[in-house]
C-alpha positions in Angstrom: 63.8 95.9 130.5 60.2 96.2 131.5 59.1 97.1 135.4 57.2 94.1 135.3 60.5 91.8 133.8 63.0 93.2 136.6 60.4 92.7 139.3 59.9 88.8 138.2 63.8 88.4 137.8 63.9 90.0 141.3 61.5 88.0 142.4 63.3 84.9 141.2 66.4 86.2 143.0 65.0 86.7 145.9 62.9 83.0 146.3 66.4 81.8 145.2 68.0 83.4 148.1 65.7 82.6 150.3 66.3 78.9 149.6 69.7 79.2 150.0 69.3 80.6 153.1 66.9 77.8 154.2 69.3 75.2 153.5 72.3 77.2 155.1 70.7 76.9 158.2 68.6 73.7 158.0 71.3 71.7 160.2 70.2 74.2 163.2 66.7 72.7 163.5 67.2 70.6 166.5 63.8 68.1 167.2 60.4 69.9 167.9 60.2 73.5 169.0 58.9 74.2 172.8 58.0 77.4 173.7 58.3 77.9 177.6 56.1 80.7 179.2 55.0 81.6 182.4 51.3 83.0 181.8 49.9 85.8 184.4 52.7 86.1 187.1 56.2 87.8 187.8 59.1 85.9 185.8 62.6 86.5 185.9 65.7 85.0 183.7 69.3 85.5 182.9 72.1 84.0 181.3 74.5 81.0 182.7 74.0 78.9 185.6 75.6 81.7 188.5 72.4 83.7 187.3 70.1 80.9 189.4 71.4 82.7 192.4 71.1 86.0 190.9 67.8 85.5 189.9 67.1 84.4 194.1 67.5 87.7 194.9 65.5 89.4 192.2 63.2 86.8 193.0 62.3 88.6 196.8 61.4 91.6 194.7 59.0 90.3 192.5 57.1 87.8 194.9 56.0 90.6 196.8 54.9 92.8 193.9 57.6 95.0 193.8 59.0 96.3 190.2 60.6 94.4 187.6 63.4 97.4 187.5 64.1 96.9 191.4 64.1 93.4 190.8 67.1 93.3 187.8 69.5 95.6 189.9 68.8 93.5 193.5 69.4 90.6 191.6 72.5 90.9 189.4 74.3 92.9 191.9 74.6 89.4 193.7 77.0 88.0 191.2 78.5 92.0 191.3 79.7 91.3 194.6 80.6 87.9 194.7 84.5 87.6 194.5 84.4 84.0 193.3 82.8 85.0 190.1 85.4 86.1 188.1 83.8 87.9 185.1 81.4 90.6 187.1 82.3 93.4 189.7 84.1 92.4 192.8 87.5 89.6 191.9 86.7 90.5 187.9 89.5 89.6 186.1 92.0 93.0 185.1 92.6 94.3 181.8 96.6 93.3 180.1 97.7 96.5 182.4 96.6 95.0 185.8 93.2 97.3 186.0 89.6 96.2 186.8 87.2 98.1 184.7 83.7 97.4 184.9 81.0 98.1 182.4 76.5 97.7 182.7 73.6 98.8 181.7 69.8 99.2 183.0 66.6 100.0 180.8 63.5 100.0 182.4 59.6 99.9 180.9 59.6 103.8 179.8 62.4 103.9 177.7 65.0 105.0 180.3 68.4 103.4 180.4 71.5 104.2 182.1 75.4 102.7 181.3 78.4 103.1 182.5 81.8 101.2 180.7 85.1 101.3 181.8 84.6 102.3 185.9 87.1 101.8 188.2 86.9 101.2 191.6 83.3 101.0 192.6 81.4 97.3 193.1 78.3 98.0 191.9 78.0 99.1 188.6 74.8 98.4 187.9 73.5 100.8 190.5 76.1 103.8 189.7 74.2 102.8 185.7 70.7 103.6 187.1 72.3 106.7 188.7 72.6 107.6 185.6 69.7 107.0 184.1 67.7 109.0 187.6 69.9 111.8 187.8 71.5 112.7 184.6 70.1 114.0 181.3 72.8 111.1 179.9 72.5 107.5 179.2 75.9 106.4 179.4 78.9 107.6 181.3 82.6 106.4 180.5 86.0 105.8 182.3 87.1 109.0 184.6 84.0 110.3 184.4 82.0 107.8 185.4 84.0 106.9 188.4 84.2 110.7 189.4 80.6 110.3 189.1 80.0 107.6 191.1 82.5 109.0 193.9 80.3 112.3 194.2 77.2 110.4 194.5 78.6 108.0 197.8 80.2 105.3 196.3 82.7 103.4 198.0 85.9 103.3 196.6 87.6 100.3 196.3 90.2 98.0 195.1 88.4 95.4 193.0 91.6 93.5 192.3 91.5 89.9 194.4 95.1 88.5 195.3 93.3 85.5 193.5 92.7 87.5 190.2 96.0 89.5 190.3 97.7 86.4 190.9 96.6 85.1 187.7 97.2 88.0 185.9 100.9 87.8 186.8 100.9 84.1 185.3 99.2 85.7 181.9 102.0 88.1 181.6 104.7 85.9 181.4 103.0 84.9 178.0 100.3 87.7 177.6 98.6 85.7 174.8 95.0 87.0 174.7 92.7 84.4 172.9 89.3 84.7 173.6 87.2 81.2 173.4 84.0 79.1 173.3 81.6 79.7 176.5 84.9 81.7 178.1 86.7 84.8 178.6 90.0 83.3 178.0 91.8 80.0 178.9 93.6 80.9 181.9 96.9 79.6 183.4 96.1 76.0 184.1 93.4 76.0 181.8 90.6 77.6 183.8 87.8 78.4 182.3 85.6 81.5 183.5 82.1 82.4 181.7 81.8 85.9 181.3 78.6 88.7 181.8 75.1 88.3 183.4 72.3 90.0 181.3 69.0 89.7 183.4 65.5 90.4 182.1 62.0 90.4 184.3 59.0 90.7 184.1 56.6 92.1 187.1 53.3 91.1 188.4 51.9 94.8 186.2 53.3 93.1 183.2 56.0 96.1 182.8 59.7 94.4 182.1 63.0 95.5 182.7 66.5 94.5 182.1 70.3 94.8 183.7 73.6 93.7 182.3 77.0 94.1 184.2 80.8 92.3 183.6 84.3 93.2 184.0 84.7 92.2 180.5 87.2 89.9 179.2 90.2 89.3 180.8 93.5 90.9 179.7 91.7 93.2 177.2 93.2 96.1 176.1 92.9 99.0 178.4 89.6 100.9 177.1 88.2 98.1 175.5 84.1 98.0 176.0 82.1 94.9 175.0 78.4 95.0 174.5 77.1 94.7 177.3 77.1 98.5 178.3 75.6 99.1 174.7 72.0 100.0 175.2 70.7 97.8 171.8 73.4 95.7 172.2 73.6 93.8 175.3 70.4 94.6 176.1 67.3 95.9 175.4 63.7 96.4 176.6 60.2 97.5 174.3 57.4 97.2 177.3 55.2 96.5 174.7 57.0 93.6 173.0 59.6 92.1 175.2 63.6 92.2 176.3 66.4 90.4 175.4 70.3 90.3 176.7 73.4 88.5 175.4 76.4 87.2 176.4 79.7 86.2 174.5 82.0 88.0 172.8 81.1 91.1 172.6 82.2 92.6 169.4 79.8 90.3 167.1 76.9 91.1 169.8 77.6 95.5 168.7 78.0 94.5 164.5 74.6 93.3 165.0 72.9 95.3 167.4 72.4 92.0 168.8 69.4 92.4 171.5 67.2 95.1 169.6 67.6 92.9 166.5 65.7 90.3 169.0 63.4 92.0 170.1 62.1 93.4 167.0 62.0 90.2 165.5 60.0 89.2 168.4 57.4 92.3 167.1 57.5 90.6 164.1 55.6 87.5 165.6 58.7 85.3 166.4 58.9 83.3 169.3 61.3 84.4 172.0 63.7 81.5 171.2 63.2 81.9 167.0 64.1 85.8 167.7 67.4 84.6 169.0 68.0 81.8 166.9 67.6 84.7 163.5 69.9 86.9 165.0 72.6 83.7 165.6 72.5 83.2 161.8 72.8 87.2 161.3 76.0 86.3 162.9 76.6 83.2 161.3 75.8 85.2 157.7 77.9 87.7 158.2 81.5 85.6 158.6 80.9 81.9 159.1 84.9 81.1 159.6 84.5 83.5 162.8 81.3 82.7 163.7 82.7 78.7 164.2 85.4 79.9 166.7 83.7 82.2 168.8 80.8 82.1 171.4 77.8 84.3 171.6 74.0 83.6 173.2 71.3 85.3 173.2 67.8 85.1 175.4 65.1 86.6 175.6 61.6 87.0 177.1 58.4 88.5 175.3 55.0 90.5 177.3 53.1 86.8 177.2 55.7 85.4 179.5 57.3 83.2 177.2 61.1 83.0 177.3 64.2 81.5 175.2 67.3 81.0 174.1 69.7 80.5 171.6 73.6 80.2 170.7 76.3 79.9 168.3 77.8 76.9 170.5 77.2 74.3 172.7 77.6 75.4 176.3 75.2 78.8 176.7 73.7 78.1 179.7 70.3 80.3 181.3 68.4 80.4 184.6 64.7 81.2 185.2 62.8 81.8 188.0 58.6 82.2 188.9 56.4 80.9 191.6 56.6 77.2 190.2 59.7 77.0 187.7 63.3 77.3 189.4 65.6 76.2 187.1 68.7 76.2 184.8 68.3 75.3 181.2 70.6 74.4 178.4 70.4 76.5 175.6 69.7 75.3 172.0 72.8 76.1 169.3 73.9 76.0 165.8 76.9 74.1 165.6 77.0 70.5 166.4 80.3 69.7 167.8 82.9 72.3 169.2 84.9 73.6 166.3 88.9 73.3 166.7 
């Protein structure tokens, strides 16, 4: 065959595929597309409705100038040290053996990031991740060794475990059935539902962005099990001269994909903060549709203009944003219609 007949055959294949693909994922057109920005001031957003009062504190950074980096770890170490929240640092729901283990992530507008996954002991993990980043040649720090670390370095030691949390934990035993769900970490004893990770992205009044992630992961996991959002790439990522994304969900599909660079480099590609997370939804979605219908994952993102997005594989992803005239939770958009059974 000719090198000018394979590349028209290719070229046939390829349009072919393409229309495939275009009717695959028609159904997740949802009415016109509106693209939120905030032009020429400080913005900061992050994932599910707690993050309004996350974003409050990063919020008191950013109005008075201060960096977008500052700003992240301020603002998600609110949910960090909130007992009540169930999925992040302090009252985080224990691994199957009874153990809190906390894992985050920080990435600032130079490149530098900082992780640590599996800590023990020690509230703030977002600020023991940004010791790493400042005073180690490492990005990311694991188990052990990051609590050692973070010990050495005047962290408090603590016990993260709630009597709420550990009493719950004690009702999962008696079945220990881990089944992780839509919009949740698991459905608890008396079906509770609990939202899991806040991924945070800002963007300063020097136009330089930033980003923070931290959770206690999903509840009753095994012990050693890391989700994405320590995963520089994963959970979250930041190009100063394109934009930052974050995710939430579960986070094994979030790591197959490489879930928040694969957003923002679509976003160099010219997409649209919300089209960006919407492509790497169906990436998801192409990769194993029959998982893809009974699991949860989100993505948002923000891009150097100071427009922001969303998007989701289910109804139910929820995102905050915050500037000098929007304060607000939004719903995000998704593929799937109706919750799948």
């Amino acid at each position: 065959m000719s090198n000018r007949r394979r590349f028209v055959k290719f070229s046939l294949l390829s349009g072919a595929a393409l229309l495939a693909g275009k009717n695959l994922f028609a159904k997740a057109d949802k009415g016109d597309k509106k693209y939120n920005t905030i032009k020429d001031e400080p913005v900061v957003i992050s994932t599910w409705d707690f993050g309004k009062v996350a974003n409050a504190g990063a919020w008191d950074i950013l109005k008075k100038g201060g960096r977008a980096l500052d700003a992240v770890e301020a603002g998600v170490m609110i949910p960090e040290a909130d007992p009540k929240n169930q999925s992040v640092g302090l009252g985080g729901r224990p691994d199957r053996d009874g153990r809190v283990t906390l894992d985050a992530c920080i990435m600032d507008e130079n490149y530098r990031c900082g992780s640590v996954a599996a800590l023990e002991h020690v509230v703030h993990a977002i600020s023991v991740a940004r010791m790493v980043m400042e005073k180690t040649p490492h990005v990311m720090l694991v188990g052990d060794g990051a609590t050692q670390f973070a010990l050495a370095n005047g962290f408090k030691k603590e016990n993260l475990l709630t009597p709420k949390s550990e009493g719950e934990w004690k009702d999962w035993l008696k079945t220990s059935k881990y089944a992780p769900q839509k919009n949740i970490e698991n459905v608890l004893p008396g079906g509770e539902f609990n939202h899991d990770t806040i991924g945070m992205v800002a963007m300063d009044k020097s136009g330089n962005l930033s980003g923070a992630c931290t959770t206690s992961g999903m509840a009753y996991k095994m012990h050693g099990r890391v989700g994405d959002s320590p995963i520089i790439g994963a959970g979250l990522y930041v190009d100063n001269e394109i934009g930052a994304a974050t995710s939430t969900g579960v986070g094994e599909e979030v790591i197959r994909i490489v879930g928040s660079h694969l957003v923002v480099e679509l976003m160099r590609q010219g997409l649209e903060p919300e089209d960006a997370c919407k492509r790497a939804v169906e990436r998801i979605i192409s990769r194993n549709p029959e998982m893809a219908k009974q699991v949860q994952v989100g993505f948002l993102a923000l891009n150097k203009s100071g427009a922001y997005g969303a998007y989701a594989l289910q109804k139910g992803f929820s995102y905050s944003v915050r500037s000098g005239k929007v304060e607000e939770v939004f719903q995000s958009k998704y593929f799937y219609e109706e919750p799948q059974k």
